[in-house]
N, C-alpha and C positions, 0 to 999 in steps of 0.2 A: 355415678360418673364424677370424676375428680375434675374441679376448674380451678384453673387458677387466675386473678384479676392483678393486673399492675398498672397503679396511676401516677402516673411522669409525665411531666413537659420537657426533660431534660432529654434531645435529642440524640446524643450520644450515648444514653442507658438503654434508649429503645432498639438503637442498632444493636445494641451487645445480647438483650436479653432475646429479640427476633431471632441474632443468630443464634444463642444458645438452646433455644427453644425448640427450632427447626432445626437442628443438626442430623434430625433422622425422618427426615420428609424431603419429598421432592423437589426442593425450594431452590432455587439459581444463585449461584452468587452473584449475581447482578440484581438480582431483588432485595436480597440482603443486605446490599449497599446502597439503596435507591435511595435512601435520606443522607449519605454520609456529605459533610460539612464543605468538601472541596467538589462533592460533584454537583451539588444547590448551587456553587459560587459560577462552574463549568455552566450547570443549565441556565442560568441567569444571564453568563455573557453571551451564550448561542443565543440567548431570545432575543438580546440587543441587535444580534449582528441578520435578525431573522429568518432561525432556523429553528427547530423543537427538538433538543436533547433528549432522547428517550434512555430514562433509567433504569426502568424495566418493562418488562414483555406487555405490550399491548398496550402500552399507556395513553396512547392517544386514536385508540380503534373508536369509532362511533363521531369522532370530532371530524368537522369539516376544514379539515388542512391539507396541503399540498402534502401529494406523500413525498414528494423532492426534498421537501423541508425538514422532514423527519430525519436525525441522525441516530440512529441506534449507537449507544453506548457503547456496547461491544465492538462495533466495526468500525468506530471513529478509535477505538484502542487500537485493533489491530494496526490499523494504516498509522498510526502514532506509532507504535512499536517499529514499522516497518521504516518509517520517514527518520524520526527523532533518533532513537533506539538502534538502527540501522539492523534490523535482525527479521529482515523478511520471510526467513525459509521457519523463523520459532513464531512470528503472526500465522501463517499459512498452515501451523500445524492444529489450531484450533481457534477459536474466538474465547468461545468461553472458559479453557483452561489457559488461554493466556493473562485473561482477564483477572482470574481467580490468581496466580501464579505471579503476576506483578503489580494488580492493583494498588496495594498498600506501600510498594515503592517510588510509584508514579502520583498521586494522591497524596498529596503530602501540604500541609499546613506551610506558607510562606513560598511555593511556587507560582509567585504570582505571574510567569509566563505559559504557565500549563494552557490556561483556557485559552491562547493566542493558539499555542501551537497545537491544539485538537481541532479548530475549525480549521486551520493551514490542512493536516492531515487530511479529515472529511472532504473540505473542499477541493483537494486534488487524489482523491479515491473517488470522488462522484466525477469529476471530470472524465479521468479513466475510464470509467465503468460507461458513463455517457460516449462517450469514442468505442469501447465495444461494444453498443447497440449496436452504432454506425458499420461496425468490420466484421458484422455477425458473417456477413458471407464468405469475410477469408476465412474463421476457425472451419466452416466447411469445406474448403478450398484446398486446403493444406497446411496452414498457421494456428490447427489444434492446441498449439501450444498457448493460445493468447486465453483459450479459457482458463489456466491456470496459473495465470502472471501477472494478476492486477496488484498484488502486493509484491512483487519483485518489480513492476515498473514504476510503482509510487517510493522503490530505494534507488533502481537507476534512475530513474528523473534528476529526485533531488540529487546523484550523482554525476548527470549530465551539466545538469543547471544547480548548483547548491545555493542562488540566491532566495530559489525559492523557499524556505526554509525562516529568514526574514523579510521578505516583502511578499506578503500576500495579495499585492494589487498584480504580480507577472500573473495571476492568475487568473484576473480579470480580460486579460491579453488574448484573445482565444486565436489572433495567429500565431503569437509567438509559442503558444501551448499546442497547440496542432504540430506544430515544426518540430518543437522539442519530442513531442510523445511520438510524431512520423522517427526523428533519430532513435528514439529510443526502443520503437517495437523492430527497427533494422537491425539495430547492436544484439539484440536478446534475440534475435533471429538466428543470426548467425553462430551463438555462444550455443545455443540448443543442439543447430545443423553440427559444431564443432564437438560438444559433446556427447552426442548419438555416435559420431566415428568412435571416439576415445571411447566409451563405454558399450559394450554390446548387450548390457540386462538393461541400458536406458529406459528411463519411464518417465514422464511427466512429473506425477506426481510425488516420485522420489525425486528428482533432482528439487523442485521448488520447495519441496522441502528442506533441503540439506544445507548443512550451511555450507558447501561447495559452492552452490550457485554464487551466496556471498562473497566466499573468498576468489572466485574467480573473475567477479566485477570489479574488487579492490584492485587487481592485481592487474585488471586491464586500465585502469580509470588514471594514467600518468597523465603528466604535463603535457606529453607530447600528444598524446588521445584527445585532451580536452583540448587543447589547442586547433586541432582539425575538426572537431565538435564544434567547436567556437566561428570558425571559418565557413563549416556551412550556413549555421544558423543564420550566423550574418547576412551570407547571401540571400539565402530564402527572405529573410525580413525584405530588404530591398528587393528583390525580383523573385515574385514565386516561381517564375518559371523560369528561372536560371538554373544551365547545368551543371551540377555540384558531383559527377560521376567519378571524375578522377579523387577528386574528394573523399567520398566516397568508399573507395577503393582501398585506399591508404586507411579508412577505421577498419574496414574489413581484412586488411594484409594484417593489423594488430592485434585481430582477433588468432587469427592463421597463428599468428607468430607467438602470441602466448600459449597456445596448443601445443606447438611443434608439429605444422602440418607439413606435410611435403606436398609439391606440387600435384602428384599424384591424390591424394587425401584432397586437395583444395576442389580439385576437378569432379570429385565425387561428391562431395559436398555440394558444388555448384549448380553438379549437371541433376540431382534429385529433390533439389528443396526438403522437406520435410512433414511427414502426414504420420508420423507413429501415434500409439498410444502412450 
């Protein structure tokens, strides 16, 4: 049996020779990486901000920690990708080949806003994901679509609201994060319902994949969208129970209107909601 021994402190030889070693084993590229220099700096500020960075698979199975606390590396990437990166439908198409795929772009020596904007990321993908415990009964209801859109609503959010993006405290907000993410699973309601007319092979999880989805949030997201965006929000802060219908109306007439729907097309749309696969 052939061994081979290598004795290094120097951290950066150990990643190299790990990966070189393992290139024909099972090994993740996320394990791979699990010592590299900017993600020690990444898991350092999570600890500060009290959360546990996991670097790789299982790192914190047997300890007595909140699993809330725990952000998987991979998934705090994705929603980076999806937030920072604005590329939702290339997060949604895998974790660990995006990981693999952009890592060394994103990781980079002198980013020192990285580690801010991965806990921004994480902590508004766990919000999300916490809101759809909450709406488990709509995906059975008709809104199947929300199992497949936690990383397209962690891009329309920060699309809705892009302050989120610098001020990690609106996060802390949990009305004005309720209101925002109420707007935001309405808009992607209606872009899906408007989508399924336009496309007849529709499927969930090609559109969230594509970058269509993308380019057709861009392309709704003007001055004048966010501006009535703006106007409900507003009210809802001051009176939850103020009615914002006409309001309302007019993000949904934008949606209409970037489709090219006829009145016809809007009524069928209206009058069926949406429950495909």
């Amino acid at each position: 049996m052939l061994l081979r021994l290598y004795e290094t402190d120097n951290e950066a030889l150990i990643d190299k020779i790990t990966e070189g070693t393992n290139s024909q084993n099972p090994i993740f590229e996320r394990d791979l990486k699990a010592n590299h220099e900017v993600q020690l700096m990444v898991k350092k500020y999570f600890q500060e901000k009290d959360y546990y960075y996991e670097t790789h698979r299982n790192e914190y199975v047997g300890q007595k920690i909140d699993k809330n606390k725990i952000a998987s590396n991979e998934r705090v990437f994705q929603a980076y990708i999806s937030l920072f990166k604005e590329m939702p439908h290339e997060a949604k198409s895998g974790k660990s080949r995006i990981f693999e795929k952009y890592f060394d772009d994103i990781f980079v020596s002198g980013n020192d806003a990285l580690p801010q904007e991965l806990l921004i990321s994480h902590e508004l993908l766990a919000f999300i994901e916490n809101q759809s415990k909450h709406h488990y009964s709509d995906w059975r209801n008709g809104d199947i679509f929300l199992y497949h859109s936690e990383l397209a609503l962690v891009y329309l959010i920060c699309k809705i609201y892009p302050l989120i993006k610098k001020d990690s405290a609106i996060l802390k907000d949990q009305n004005k994060m309720r209101n925002i993410y109420n707007m935001s699973i309405a808009v992607l309601r209606r872009i899906v319902e408007s989508e399924r007319l336009r496309d007849m092979d529709y499927s969930h999880n090609k559109f969230f994949k594509s970058r269509e989805l993308t380019t057709k949030i861009v392309k709704l997201v003007t001055a004048d969208f966010l501006s009535v965006v703006e106007q409900v929000l507003s009210a809802r802060q001051k009176d939850p129970s103020a009615d914002t219908t006409v309001l309302e109306r007019r993000i949904d007439d934008l949606v209409y209107k970037l489709y090219g729907l006829t009145p016809e097309d809007i009524a069928i749309v209206e009058g069926r909601g949406y429950n495909g696969g």
